[in-house]
C-alpha positions in Angstrom: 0.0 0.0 0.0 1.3 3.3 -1.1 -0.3 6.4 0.6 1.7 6.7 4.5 -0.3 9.1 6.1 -3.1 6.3 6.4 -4.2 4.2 9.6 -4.1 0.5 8.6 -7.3 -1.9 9.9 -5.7 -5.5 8.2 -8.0 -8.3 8.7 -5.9 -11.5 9.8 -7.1 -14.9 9.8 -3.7 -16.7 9.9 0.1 -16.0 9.5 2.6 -17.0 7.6 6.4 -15.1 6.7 4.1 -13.5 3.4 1.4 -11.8 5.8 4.1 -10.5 8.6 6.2 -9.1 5.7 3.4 -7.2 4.3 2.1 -5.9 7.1 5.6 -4.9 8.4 5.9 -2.7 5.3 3.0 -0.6 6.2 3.4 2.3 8.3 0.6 2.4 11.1 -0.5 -1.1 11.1 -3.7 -2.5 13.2 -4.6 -5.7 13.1 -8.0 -7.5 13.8 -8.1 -11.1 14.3 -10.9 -12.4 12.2 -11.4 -15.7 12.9 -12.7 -18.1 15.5 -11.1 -18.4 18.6 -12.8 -21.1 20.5 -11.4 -24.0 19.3 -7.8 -24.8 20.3 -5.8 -24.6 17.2 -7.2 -20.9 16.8 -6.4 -20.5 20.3 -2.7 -21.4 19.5 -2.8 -19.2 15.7 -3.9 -16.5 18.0 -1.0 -16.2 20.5 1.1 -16.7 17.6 -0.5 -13.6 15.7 -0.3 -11.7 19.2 3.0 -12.3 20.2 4.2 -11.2 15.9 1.9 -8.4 17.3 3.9 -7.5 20.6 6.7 -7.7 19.4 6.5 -5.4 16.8 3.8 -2.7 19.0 1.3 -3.3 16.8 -2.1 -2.8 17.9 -4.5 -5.7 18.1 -8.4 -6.1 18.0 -10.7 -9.4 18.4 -13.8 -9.5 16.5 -16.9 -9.4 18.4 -15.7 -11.6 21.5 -15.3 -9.0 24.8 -14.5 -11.8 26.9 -11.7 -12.9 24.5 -9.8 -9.4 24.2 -10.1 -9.2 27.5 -8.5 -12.5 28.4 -5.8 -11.5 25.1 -5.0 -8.1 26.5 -6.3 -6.6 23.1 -6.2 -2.8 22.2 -10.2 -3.2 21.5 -12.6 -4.6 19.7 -14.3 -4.8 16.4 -18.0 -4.6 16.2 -19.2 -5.8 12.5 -22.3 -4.9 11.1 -23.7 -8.1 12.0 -23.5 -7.4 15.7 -26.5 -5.4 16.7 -26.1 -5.6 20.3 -26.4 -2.2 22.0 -25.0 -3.3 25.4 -21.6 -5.0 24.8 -21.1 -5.4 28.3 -17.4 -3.7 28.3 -16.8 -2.0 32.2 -15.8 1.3 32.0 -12.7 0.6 33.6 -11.7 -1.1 30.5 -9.8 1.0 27.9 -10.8 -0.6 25.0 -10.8 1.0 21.4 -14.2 -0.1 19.6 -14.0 0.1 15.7 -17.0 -0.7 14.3 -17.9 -1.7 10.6 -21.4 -0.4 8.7 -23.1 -0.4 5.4 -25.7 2.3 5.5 -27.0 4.9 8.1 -29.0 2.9 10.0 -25.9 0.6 10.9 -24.1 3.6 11.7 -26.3 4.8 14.2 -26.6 1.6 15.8 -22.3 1.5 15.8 -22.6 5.4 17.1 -24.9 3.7 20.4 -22.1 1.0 20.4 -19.9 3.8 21.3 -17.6 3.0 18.4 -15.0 5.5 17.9 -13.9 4.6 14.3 -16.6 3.5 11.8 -15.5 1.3 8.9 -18.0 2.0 5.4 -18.3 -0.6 3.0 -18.2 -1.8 0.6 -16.3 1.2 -1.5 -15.1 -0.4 -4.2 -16.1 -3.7 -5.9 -15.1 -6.8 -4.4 -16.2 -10.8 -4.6 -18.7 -10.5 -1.2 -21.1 -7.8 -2.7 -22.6 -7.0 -6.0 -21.9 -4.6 -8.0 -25.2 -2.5 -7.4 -24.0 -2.4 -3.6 -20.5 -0.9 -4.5 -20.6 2.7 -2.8 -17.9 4.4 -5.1 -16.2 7.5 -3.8 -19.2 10.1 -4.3 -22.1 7.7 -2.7 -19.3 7.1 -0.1 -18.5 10.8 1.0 -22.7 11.4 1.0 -23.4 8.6 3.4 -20.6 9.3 5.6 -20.9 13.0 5.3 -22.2 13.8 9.0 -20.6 11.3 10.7 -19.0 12.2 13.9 -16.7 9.2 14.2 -13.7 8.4 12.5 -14.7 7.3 9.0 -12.5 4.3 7.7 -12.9 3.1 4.2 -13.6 -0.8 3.9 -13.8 -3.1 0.8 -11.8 -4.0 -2.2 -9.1 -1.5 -2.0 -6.2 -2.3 -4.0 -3.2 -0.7 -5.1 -5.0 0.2 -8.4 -7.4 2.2 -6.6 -6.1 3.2 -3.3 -5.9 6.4 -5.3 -9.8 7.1 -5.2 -9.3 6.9 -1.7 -7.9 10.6 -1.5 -11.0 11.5 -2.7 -12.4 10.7 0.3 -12.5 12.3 4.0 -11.2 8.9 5.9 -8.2 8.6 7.8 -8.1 4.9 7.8 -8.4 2.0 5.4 -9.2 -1.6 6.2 -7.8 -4.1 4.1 -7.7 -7.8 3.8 -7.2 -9.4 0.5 -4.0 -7.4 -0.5 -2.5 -8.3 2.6 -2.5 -12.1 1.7 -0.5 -11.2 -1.7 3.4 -11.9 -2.4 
């Protein structure tokens, strides 16, 4: 990824030497463990992804699971757009960052009442999870996120072909997952 003034959300489901090499070439990297942790060999992928993560200060979030960061010592949590839950049940003498992810107003009004403090929109570009009738596209993008006050971070199928577009836009962060996986 080119542009270094950026925040980097990078969604991680495993790691392997391609992965930490990527992610080590990006300045401000944040990672958010996107996978499930219940069952032991996640349990083990996860130490291993948060001690890569310790050991090179890099900020770490578990998705959904308060219980989880908590035990993980995490920097926060991501909410996705699939969790509506108002209450996460986080005590205030916590310090967690909540990032949370949305498609339309409505989700980000229930993320804003989750008390997330960065907001990712999606999708922005086109990628293989959404149509291409639900692609937001810089304009739609800046509309929709216009009045927002959170931090607005732009989510789906940014690429180095179109990271570009992106300073079109009035985010200061970008989430990222497919690019991350390349060589």
């Amino acid at each position: 990824m080119r542009f270094r003034h950026y925040k980097y959300y990078i969604f991680v489901s495993e790691l392997n030497e391609t992965i930490k090499k990527n992610v080590l070439k990006i300045s401000k990297p944040n990672l958010i463990l996107n996978f499930k942790i219940v069952e032991e060999s996640s349990l083990t992928l996860a130490k291993n992804i948060i001690k890569f993560c310790k050991t090179h200060q890099i900020p770490f979030y578990i998705l959904n699971n308060v219980k989880i960061a908590k035990q993980l010592n995490a920097h926060g949590i991501y909410v996705s757009a699939n969790n509506k839950k108002i209450n996460l049940s986080i005590s205030s003498s916590i310090k967690f960052k909540l990032i949370g992810s949305a498609h339309n107003q409505y989700e980000y009004f229930i993320k804003q009442k989750q008390n997330c403090k960065t907001i990712m929109l999606s999708p922005i570009f086109y990628n293989n999870k959404y149509s291409q009738n639900q692609i937001l596209n810089p304009i739609k993008f800046n509309l929709i996120s216009l009045n927002w006050k959170t931090e607005v971070c732009a989510l789906g199928g940014i690429s180095d072909d179109n990271i570009n577009k992106i300073k079109s836009t009035k985010v200061k962060s970008i989430g990222i997952k497919s690019s991350i996986y390349k060589k």
